[in-house]
N, C-alpha and C positions, 0 to 999 in steps of 0.2 A: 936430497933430503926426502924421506916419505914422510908424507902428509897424513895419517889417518886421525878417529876420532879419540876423543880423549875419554882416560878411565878403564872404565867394566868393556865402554863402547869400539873400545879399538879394534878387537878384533870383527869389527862388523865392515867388511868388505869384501867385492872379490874382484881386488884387484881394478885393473884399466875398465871390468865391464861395470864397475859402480858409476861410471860415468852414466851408463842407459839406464842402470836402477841405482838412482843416486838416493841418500838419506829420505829426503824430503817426499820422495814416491815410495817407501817403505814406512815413513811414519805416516802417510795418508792411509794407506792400506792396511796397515794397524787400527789409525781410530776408524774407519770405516767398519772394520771388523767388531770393534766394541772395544779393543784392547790397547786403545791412546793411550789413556791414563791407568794403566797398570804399573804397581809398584816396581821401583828398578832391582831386579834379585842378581844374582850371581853371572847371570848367565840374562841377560836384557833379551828381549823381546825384538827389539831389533834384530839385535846380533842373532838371533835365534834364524832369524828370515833368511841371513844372510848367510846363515851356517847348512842350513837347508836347500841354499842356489849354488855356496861351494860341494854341496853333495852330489848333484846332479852333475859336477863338473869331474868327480873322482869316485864313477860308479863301483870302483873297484876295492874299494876300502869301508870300514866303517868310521861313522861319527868322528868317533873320539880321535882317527886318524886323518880327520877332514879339519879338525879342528887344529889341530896341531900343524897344519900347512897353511892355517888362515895366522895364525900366530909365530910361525918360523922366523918371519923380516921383521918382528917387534922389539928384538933385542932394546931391552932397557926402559921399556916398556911396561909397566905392572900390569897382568892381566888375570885370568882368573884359569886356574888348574881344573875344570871342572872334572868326573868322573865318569864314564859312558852312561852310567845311571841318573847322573842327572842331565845326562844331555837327551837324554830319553824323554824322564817326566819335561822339558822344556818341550822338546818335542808334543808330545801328547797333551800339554795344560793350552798351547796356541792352536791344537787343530788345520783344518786347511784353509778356514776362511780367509785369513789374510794373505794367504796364497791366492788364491781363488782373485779378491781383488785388486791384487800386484798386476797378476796377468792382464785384467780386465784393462789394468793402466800400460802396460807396454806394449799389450796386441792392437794389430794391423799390420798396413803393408808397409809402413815405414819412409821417413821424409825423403825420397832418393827417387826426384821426378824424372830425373833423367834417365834412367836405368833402359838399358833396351831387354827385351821381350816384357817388359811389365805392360806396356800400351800398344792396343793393336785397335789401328783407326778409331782413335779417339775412348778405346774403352779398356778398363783396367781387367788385364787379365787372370784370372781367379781358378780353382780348381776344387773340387769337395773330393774326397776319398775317405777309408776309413780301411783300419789296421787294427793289431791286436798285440798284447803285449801280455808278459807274462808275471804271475806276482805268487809272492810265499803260500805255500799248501798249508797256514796255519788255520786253527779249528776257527778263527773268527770269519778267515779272508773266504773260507771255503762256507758259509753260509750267505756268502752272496755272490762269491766267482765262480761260474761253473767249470771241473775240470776239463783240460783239451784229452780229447779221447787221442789216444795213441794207435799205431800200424797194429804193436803186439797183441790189441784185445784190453790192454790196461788204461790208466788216466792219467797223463803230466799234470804239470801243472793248472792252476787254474789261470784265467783268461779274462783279462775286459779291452775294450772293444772300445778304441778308439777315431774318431773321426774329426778333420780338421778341413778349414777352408782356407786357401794357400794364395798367396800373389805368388802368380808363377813365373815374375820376373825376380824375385828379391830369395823367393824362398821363405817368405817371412809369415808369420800365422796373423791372421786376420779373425780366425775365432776358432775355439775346439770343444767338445762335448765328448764325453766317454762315462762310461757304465757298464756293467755286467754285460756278457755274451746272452744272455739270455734272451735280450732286448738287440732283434735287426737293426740294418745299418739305416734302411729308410725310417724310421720313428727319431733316429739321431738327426740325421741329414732336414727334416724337417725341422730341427729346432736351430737347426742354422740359416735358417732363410731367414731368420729377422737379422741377421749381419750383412744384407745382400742388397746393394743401392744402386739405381737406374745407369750408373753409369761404368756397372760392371758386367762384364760375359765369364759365364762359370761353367767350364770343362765338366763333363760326368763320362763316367763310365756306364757298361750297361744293365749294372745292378742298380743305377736309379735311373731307369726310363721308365719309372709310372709315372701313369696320366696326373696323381693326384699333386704328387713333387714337381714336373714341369708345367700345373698351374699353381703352385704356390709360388713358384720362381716368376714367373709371368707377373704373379699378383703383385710381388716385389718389385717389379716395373727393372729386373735385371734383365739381362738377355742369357740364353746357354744354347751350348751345343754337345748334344748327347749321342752316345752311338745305342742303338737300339739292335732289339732280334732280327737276323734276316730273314726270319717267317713273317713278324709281327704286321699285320693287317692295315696299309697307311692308303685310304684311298688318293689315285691323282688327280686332284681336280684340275689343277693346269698346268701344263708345261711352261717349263722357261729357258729363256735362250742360253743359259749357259749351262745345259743337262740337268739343276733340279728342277723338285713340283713342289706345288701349294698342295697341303692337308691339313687332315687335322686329327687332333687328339682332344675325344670330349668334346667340349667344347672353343679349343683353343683351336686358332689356323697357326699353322706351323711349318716348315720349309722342309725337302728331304734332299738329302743331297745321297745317291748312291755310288760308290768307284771302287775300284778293284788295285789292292799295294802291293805292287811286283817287288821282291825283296831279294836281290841277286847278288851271292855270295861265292867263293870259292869253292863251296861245298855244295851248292847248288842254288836249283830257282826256287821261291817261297812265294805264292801267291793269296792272298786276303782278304774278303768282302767286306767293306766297311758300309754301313748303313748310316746315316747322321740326322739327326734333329735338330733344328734352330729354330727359334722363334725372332731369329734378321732375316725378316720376310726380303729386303729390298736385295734383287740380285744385283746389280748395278753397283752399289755400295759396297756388296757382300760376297764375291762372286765365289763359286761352287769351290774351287781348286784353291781357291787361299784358306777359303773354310778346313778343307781336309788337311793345311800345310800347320793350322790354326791349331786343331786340334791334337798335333802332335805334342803341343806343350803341357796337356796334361802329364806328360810323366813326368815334370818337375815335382810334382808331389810326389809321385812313390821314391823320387831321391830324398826329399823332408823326410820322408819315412825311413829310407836307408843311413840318416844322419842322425836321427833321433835315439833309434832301435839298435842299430851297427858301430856309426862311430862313437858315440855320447856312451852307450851303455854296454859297448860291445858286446852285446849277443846274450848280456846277466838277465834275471831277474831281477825285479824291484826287490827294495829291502823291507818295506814295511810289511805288517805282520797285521793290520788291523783295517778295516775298510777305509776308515777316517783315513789313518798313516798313508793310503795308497793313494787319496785325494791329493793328501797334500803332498806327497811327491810326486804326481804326473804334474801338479802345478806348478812346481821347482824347476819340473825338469821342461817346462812349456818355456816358463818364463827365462830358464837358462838358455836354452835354443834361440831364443827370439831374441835376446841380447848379442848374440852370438852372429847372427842374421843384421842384425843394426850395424853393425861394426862395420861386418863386411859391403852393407851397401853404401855407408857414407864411404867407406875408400874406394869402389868403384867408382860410385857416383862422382868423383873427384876428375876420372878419365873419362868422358863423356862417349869414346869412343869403343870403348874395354865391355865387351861380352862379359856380365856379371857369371857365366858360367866358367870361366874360367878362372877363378877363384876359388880357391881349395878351400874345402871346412876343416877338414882335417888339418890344417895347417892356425888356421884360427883359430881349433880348441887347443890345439899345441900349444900357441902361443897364447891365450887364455889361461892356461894351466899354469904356464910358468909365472906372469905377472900375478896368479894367486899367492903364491908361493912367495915372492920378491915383494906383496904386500902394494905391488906398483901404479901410480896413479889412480890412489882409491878416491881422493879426492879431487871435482874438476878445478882448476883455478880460475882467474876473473875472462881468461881467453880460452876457449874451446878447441882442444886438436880433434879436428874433424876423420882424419884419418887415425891416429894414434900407431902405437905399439902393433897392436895388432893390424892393424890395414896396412903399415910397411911393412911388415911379415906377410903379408897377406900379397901384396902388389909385388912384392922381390919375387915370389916362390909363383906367381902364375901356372897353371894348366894347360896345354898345348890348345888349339884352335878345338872343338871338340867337332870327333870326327862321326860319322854313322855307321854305326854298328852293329851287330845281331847277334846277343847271346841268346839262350835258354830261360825260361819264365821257372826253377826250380828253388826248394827252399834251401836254401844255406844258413845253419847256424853259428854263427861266426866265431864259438869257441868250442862247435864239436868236432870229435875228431872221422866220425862217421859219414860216409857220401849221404846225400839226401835221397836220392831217389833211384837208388840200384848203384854197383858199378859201370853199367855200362851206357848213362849219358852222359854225351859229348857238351862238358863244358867250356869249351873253348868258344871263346869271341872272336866272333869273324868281321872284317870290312866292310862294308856292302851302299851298293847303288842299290836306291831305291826310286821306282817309277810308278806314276798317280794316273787312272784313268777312270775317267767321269761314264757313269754308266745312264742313258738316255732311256728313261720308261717310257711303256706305249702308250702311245694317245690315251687320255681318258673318252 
């Protein structure tokens, strides 16, 4: 028998993932918003949120077609026939606020203590990056997204500029900030170091090794490990026995670990200077080679990103037409990702011994998609399945051991029919050993 709510309110679920955003976490983020006690109209305010999180789920439709698959399993049901136009004005009368505080209720890293790569000696492992995504060229969007300048001399679309802070064991967002390209990634990245607690180390890239960002993280009392320039000026004040030194940046002392990433493939040898920043001064605790084995987990975010951008939206633009509108559908689409992310770590977390990488997203939105559609498990009952629908979808279809690999850094747009960067790069994925050597500076 499906369980949904009764009335106008029925069609207000999505599905098995109403369990992560259940009623009670959508009527809080409504009155938080201001808009608790707004009159019940055709089309509820609720249901409106929820119509908004099944968007993010079926990038490939509109509205009124999203709505019609929230309503499919209600046979017998009275529900309300709305018209795209009024699914619009709901749209625009709720704005993104109560988007905005939905997220604020679902993000983090998510209750799945045991998950392996999430703790590494005792600290949670975390990651900042930022991306970009692409939204409608209408006259409104385009007085505040700058367009992306194109190869031919012309302008695509326009552009804003996304940046998230990742548990890069779960995959799960722990906070996100986004805004016009106009505005660098470091002005972003700073406004996420008030999400960053002493008991976290957070991966960077080397578009944020300024001085002023690894002492705001410092000040945060987190720990990071950043790859910097291999010009950039670190003097050695000490050696240490396991090939880093003691410096400093500013005024912080700071650890440098330097080594060299032999990348040995059938197609040949690839070799790498990696430069590193920490502020785990202790080598002992910390030592040089786990650090660089450490910092391989930053690219669990650029797969967030290839899940968010790729699988969720495959390669579309957003729909909205309005600055507001794009608000609240990156919040949609934040808070549908992290629900998505919840699922799957309560079912790993279930096998204590199960590499949450090897658990397909693509296989969770699948089966996300369907229990929209089937209406299924929108309500939780008095006992909790910790795995559900989706985690046995999810645990059945596992991913092979994941192996090391070496493709190409190029752009792929996921529904063009054009190569990205000439015909003639080798996009093929190769196998590859890969070998770490710690590189010894001279005496200070």
């Amino acid at each position: 028998m499906i369980k949904v709510a009764a009335g106008v309110f029925a069609p207000g679920h999505v599905g098995e993932l109403t369990q992560h955003v259940p009623f009670e976490m959508v009527d809080a983020a409504l009155a938080e918003a201001g808009l608790g006690k707004s009159r019940v109209r055709e089309v509820p305010a609720r249901v409106v949120v929820y119509l908004l999180l099944a968007g993010a789920l079926f990038a490939e439709v509109g509205y009124r077609q999203v709505w019609d698959k929230l309503v499919a399993a209600l046979d017998g049901v009275p529900v309300a026939n709305p018209t795209s136009g009024v699914l619009a004005q709901a749209r625009q009368r709720m704005g993104p606020a109560p988007l905005r505080a939905l997220f604020d209720l679902v993000r983090g890293p998510g209750p799945a203590p045991r998950t392996r790569g999430r703790w590494w000696r005792g600290l949670l492992v975390c990651a900042i990056d930022g991306t970009s995504a692409a939204v409608p060229a209408s006259a409104a969007n385009l007085a505040e997204y700058t367009p992306h300048r194109c190869n031919h001399g012309g302008s695509g679309y326009p552009k804003l500029r996304l940046l998230v802070l990742v548990c890069c064991g779960t995959r799960t967002v722990i906070d996100a900030i986004f805004g016009p390209t106009g505005v660098g990634e470091m002005p972003y990245a700073k406004r996420l170091v008030a999400s960053l607690r002493p008991s976290m180390v957070v991966l960077l890239d080397r578009a944020f090794g300024a001085a002023d960002l690894i002492e705001a993280i410092a000040q945060a009392r987190a720990y990071l490990v950043v790859r910097v320039k291999d010009n950039r000026k670190l003097p050695v004040i000490q050696r240490l026995p396991d090939g880093s030194y003691l410096s400093v940046i500013g005024q912080l002392r700071v650890r440098v670990v330097e080594c060299q990433i032999h990348v040995q493939t059938t197609a040949g040898r690839a070799t790498t200077m990696y430069r590193l920043v920490t502020t785990l001064i202790e080598h002992h605790h910390y030592p040089a080679f786990d650090l660089v084995r450490l910092y391989h987990e930053r690219w669990e975010v650029e797969t967030a990103f290839l899940e968010l951008k790729s699988t969720i939206l495959g390669g579309r633009v957003l729909r909205a037409r309005t600055p507001a509108g794009v608000r609240q559908e990156v919040y949609a689409l934040l808070v549908t990702y992290q629900a998505i992310r919840l699922a799957m770590a309560d079912a790993t977390d279930t096998q204590p011994d199960l590499d949450p990488d090897r658990a397909c997203f693509t296989t969770a939105l699948s089966a996300a998609r369907d229990l929209v559609v089937q209406a299924a498990n929108a309500i939780t009952g008095a006992v909790i399945d910790l795995v559900g629908a989706i985690g046995r979808r999810v645990l059945a279809n596992l991913m092979p051991e994941r192996r090391t690999r070496r493709a190409p850094r190029i752009v792929k747009r996921a529904i063009s029919k054009y190569n990205a960067k000439g015909p003639n790069i080798d996009r093929k994925t190769y196998q590859a050993t890969i070998s770490i050597d710690i590189l010894v500076p001279q005496s200070p």
